[in-house]
Phi, psi and omega in degrees: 000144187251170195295337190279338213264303182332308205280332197267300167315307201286355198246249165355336174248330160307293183316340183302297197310298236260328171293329198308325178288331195278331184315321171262051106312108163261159185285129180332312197289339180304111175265173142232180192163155178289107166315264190304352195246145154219152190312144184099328196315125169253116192246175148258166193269160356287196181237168196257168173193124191241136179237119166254167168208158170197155204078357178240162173250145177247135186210186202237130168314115176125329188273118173286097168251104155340107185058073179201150197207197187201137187262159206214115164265144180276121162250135163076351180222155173296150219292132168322123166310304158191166183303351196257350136341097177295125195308146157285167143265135172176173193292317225259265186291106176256104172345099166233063205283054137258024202041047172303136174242353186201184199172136178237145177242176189232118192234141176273172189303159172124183183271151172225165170246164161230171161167129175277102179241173170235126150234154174306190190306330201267345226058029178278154178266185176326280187168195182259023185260319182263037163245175191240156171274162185288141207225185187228077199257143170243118168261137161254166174275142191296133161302125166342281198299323211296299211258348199236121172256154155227198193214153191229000000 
């Protein structure tokens, strides 16, 4: 092999770390967040849940978009350790590889947690820029009369 084909590997295999690390660069300002909810909220089930994001693209596993991701609500579990983690599958992390923006869920009454984070194609998440805060909802059970008119 000659010196030049030498120098030309090490220059192509150095670099793979350093794209491998720009794949997860989201822009500082890039967020994700609960559109419609806020910490506190008292809602009835099911709940409706709106996913914003910004400065980032959400697009569906599969589709090659640059800087792009697909979003996963946390229900019910503590706030993440760390980034270097793959999201589970499981009832608590809930999944949304078609680039879902919204999501209606079934909660039984009582307090719940949410958070939104973005992961890549693999379920890696972002960074912590791209997790949501963790917010606090009480579902109550519906009332009869809210939905049942009666006549009098």
């Amino acid at each position: 092999m000659s010196r030049l084909s030498l120098i030309l590997v090490f220059v192509v295999v150095s670099a793979l770390p350093i794209q491998v690390a720009m794949a997860h660069k989201a822009k500082k300002n890039a967020e994700v967040f609960i559109e419609n909810l806020e910490d506190g909220a008292v809602v009835q089930g099911p709940v409706h849940v709106r996913f914003g994001a910004r400065y980032i693209e959400i697009a569906p596993i599969g589709v090659n978009v640059h800087r792009s991701g697909h979003h996963h609500l946390l229900v019910n579990v503590p706030e993440p350790k760390s980034m270097d983690d793959l999201i589970p599958f499981d009832d608590n992390h809930l999944h949304y590889m078609n680039g879902e923006k919204e999501a209606v869920i079934d909660l039984p009454p009582g307090e719940h947690t949410l958070q939104l984070i973005l992961g890549d194609e693999e379920h890696q998440p972002w960074g912590e820029n791209l997790v949501s805060k963790r917010i606090t909802i009480r579902v109550e059970e519906e009332a009869w009369g809210s939905r049942h008119q009666t006549r009098d």
